[in-house]
C-alpha positions as CSV (number, residue, x, y, z in Angstrom):
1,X,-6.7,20.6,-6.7
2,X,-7.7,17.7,-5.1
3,X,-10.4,17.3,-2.7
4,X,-11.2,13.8,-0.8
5,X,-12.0,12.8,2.8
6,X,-11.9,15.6,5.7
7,X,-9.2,12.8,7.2
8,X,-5.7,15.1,7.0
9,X,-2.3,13.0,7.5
10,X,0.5,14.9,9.4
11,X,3.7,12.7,7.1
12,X,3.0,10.1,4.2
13,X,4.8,7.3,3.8
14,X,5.4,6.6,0.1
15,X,7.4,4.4,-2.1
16,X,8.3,4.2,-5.5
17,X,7.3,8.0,-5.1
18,X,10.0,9.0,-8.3
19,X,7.4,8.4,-10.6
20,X,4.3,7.0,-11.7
21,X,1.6,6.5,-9.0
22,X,3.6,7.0,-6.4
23,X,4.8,10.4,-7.8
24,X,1.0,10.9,-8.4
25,X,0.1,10.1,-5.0
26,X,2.8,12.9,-3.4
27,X,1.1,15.5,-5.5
28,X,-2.2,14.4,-4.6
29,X,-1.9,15.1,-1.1
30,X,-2.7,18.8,0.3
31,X,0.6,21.0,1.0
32,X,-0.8,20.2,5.1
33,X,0.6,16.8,4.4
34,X,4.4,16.3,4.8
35,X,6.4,13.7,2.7
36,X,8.8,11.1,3.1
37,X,9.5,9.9,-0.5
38,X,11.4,6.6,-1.4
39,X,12.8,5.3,-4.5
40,X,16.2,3.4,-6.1
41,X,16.3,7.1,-8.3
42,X,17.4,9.8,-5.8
43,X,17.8,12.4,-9.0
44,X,13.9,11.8,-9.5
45,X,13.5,12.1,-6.4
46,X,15.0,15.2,-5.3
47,X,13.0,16.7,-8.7
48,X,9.3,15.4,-7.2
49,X,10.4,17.2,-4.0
50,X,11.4,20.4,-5.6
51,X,8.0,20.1,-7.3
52,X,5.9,20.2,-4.5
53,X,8.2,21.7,-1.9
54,X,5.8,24.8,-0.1
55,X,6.8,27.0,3.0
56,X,6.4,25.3,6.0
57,X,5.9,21.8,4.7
58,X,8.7,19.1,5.5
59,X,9.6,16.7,2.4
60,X,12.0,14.6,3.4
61,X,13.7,12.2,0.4
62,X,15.2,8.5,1.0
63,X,17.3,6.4,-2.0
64,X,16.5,3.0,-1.2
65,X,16.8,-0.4,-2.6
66,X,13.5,-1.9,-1.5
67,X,14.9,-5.3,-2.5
68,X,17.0,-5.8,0.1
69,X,16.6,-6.1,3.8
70,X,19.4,-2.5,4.3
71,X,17.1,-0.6,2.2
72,X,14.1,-1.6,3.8
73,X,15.7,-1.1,7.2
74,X,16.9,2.7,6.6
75,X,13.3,3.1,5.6
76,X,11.8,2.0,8.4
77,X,14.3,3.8,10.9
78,X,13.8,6.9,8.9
79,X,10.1,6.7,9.3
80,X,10.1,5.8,13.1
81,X,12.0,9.4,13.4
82,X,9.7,11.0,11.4
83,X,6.2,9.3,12.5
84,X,4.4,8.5,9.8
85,X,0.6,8.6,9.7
86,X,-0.2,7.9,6.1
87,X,1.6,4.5,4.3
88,X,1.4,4.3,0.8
89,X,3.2,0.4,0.2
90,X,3.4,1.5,-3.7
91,X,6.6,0.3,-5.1
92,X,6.5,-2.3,-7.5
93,X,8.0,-4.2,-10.3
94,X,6.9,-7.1,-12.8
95,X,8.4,-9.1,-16.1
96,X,6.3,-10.1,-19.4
97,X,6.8,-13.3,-20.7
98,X,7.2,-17.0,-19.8
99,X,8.5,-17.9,-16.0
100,X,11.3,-20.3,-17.3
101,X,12.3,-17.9,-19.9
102,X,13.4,-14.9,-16.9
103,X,16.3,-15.3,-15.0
104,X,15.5,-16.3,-11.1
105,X,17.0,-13.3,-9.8
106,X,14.1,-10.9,-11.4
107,X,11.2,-13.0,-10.2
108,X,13.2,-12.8,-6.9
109,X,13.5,-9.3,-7.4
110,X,9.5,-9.0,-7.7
111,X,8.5,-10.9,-4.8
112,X,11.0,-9.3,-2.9
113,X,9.5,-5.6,-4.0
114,X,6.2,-6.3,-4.3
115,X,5.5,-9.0,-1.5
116,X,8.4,-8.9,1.1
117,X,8.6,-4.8,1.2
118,X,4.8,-3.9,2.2
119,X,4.4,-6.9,4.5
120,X,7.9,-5.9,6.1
121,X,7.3,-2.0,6.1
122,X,3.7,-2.6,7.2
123,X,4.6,-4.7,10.0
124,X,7.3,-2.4,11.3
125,X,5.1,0.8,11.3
126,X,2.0,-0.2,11.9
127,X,2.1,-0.5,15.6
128,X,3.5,3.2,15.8
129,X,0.9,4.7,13.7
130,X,-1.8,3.0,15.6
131,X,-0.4,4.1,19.0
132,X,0.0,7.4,17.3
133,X,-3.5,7.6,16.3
134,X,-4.8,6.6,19.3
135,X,-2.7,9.4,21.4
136,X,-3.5,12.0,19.0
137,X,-7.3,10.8,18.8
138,X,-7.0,11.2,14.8
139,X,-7.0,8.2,12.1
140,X,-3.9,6.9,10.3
141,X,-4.2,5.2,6.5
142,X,-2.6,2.7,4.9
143,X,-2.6,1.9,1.6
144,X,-1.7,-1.3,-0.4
145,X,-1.1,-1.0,-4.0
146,X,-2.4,-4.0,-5.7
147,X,-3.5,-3.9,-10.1
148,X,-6.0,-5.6,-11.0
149,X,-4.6,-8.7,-12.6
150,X,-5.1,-10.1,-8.4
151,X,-8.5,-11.0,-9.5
152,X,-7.3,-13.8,-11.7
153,X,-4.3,-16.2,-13.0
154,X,-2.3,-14.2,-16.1
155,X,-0.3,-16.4,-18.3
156,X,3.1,-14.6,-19.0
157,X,2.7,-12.4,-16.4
158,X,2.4,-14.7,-13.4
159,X,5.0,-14.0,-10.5
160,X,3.3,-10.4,-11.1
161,X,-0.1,-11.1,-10.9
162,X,0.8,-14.0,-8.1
163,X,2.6,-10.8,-6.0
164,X,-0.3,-8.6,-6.6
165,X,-2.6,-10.8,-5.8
166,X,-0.7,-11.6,-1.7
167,X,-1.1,-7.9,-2.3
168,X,-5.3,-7.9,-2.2
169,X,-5.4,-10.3,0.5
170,X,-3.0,-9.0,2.6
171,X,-4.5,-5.8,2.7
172,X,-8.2,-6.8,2.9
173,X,-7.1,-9.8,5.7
174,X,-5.6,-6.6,8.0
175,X,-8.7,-4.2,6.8
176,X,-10.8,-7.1,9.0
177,X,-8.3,-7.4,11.6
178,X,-7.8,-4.1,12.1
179,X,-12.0,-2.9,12.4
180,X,-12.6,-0.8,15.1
181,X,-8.9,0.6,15.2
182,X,-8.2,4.2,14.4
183,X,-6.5,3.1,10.5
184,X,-8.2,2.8,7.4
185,X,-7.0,0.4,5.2
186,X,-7.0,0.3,1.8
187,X,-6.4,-2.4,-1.4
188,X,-5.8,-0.3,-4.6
189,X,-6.3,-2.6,-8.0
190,X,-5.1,-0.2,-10.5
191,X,-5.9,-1.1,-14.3
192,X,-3.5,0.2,-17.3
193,X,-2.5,3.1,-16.7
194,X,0.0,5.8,-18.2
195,X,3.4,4.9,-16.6
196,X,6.8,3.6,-17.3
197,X,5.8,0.8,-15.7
198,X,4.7,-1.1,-18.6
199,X,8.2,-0.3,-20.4
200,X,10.3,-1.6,-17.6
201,X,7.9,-4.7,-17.9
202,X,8.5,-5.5,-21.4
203,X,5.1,-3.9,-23.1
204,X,3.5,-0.6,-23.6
205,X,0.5,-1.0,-21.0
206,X,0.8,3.3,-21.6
207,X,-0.9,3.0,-24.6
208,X,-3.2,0.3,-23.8
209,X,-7.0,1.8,-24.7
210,X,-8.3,4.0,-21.7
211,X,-5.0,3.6,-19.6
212,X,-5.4,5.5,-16.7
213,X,-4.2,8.8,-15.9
214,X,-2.0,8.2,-12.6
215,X,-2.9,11.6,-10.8
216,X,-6.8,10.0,-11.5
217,X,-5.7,6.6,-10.0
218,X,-3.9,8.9,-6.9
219,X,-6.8,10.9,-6.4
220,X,-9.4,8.0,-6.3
221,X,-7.7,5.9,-3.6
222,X,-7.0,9.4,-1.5
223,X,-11.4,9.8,-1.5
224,X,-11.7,5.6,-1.2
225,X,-9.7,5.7,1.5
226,X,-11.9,5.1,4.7
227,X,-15.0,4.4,2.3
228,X,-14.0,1.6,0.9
229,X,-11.6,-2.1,1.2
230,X,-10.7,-2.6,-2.0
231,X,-10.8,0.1,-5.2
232,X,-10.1,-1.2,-8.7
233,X,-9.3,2.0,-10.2
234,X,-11.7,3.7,-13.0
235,X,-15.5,3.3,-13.1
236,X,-15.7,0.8,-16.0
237,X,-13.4,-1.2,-14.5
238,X,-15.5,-1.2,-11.1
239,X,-18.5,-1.8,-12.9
240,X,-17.0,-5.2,-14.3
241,X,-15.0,-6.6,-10.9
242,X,-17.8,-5.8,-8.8
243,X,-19.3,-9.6,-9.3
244,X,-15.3,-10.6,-7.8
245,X,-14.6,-7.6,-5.0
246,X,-18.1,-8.0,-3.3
247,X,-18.3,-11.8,-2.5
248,X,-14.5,-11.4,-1.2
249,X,-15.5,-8.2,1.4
250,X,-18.6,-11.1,2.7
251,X,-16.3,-13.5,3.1
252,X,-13.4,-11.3,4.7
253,X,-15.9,-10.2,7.1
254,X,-17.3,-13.6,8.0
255,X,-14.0,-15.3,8.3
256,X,-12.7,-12.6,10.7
257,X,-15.6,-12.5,12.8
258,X,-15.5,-16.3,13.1
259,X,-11.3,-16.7,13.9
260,X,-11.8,-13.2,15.8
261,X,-13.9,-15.3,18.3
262,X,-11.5,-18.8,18.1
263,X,-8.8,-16.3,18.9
264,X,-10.8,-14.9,22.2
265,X,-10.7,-18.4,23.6
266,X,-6.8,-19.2,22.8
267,X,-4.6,-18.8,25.7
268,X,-2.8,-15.8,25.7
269,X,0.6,-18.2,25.7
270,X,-0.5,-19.5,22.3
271,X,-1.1,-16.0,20.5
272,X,1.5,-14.0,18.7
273,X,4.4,-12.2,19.9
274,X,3.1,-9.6,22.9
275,X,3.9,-6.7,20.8
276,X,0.9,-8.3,18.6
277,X,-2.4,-6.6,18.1
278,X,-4.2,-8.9,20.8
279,X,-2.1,-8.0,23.0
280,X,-2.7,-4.4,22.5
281,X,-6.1,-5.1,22.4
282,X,-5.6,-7.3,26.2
283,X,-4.0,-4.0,27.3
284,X,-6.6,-1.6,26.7
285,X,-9.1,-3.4,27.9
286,X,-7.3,-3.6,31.1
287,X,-6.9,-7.6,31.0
């Protein structure tokens, strides 16, 4: 069974839950945790719920084409009505092979899943959870699932990688933006690992030497979350991106603290919308 922070989440977020790491990640979490789970498959769905499903605990199941604006709509509706504390942005898709040899409407399709859906669900939720958090006096999570091809151009594999890598940033821009609110954010940069994901791509990343287990990649971001920014999955493959992750966490930190302090000096006219986190911020200090 596994065992991480002493943080507990009252309802997880989690998409692309019918298998793979997302599946992983609902069986991670403790039977304490309930579950909103979101995937295109509502068969494999409703059998990861039936798997898991305990007295008392609340799984709820969505279908949901996390391509399109309607399915990522019903999802965020849905989890407004169900307050989510815990968001897992874990749905993802990629093609193998040239750019100019895929039709437009699958590299769409990708930045669509992996780029549009987590800023878009992220954006909707996030000022709930914090408020939530805040009430409560408790700590929400987020997590962004990223792969470690972020770290660096991959031929054949590039509106993937490019996706991934607005994935890393986007998650360890709002980790900075975000320090000293009740959330921990999290960038997940999982290596090969033993999923259908690989087959849908075009190659068997599955049997790639040491491929990942996904309940091992689940389990590690559950105990990094809090602890750490960014988590490339599997000690060997910390070992070798920790030359890349650690100057990115200095310069994330002095970049924020630097337009952190332009931003105390803008008028308030010139900032984002007032349902923005400065304005939040204006509010509880009673400006």
């Amino acid at each position: 069974m596994f065992r991480g922070r002493t943080t507990t989440y009252r309802m997880a977020l989690v998409t692309g839950a019918s298998s793979g790491i997302g599946a992983a990640f609902a069986e991670a979490l403790p039977a304490s945790t309930g579950l909103l789970l979101v995937a295109r498959d509502s068969g494999r769905l409703d059998q990861v719920s039936a798997r898991l499903a305990t007295a008392g605990r609340t799984i709820a199941t969505l279908p949901a084409d996390l391509t399109t604006d309607e399915g990522r709509e019903a999802v965020i509706e849905r989890a407004r009505e169900i307050g989510v504390d815990l968001l897992v942005n874990n749905a993802g898709r990629g093609r193998l092979g040239r750019l100019l040899d895929q039709e437009a409407r699958d590299a769409r399709a990708t930045v669509e899943l992996n780029v549009v859906t987590p800023l878009v669900l992220t954006r909707a939720l996030l000022p709930g959870m914090l408020e939530q958090a805040r009430t409560e006096d408790r700590r929400a999570g987020l997590i962004i699932v990223s792969s470690s091809t972020a770290f660096a151009p991959v031929p054949y594999f590039a509106t993937y990688a490019a996706s991934k890598a607005f994935d890393l940033v986007l998650a360890e821009s709002l980790a900075e933006e975000l320090r000293g609110e009740p959330i921990d954010v999290l960038a997940l940069c999982p290596g090969a690992t033993r999923t259908e994901f690989g087959r849908r791509a075009g190659f068997a990343l599955e049997s790639f030497p040491g491929a990942a287990d996904p309940r091992t990649v689940a389990e590690e971001a559950l105990r990094a979350l809090g602890r750490h920014t960014v988590l490339v999955s599997g000690r060997l493959r910390r070992a070798a991106y920790a030359p890349l992750t650690l100057p990115r966490a200095l310069a994330a930190r002095g970049l924020g603290l630097a337009i952190g302090l332009l931003d105390r000096f803008q008028p308030p006219e010139d900032r984002f919308g007032d349902d923005g986190p400065t304005a939040a911020a204006r509010r509880r200090e009673g400006s």
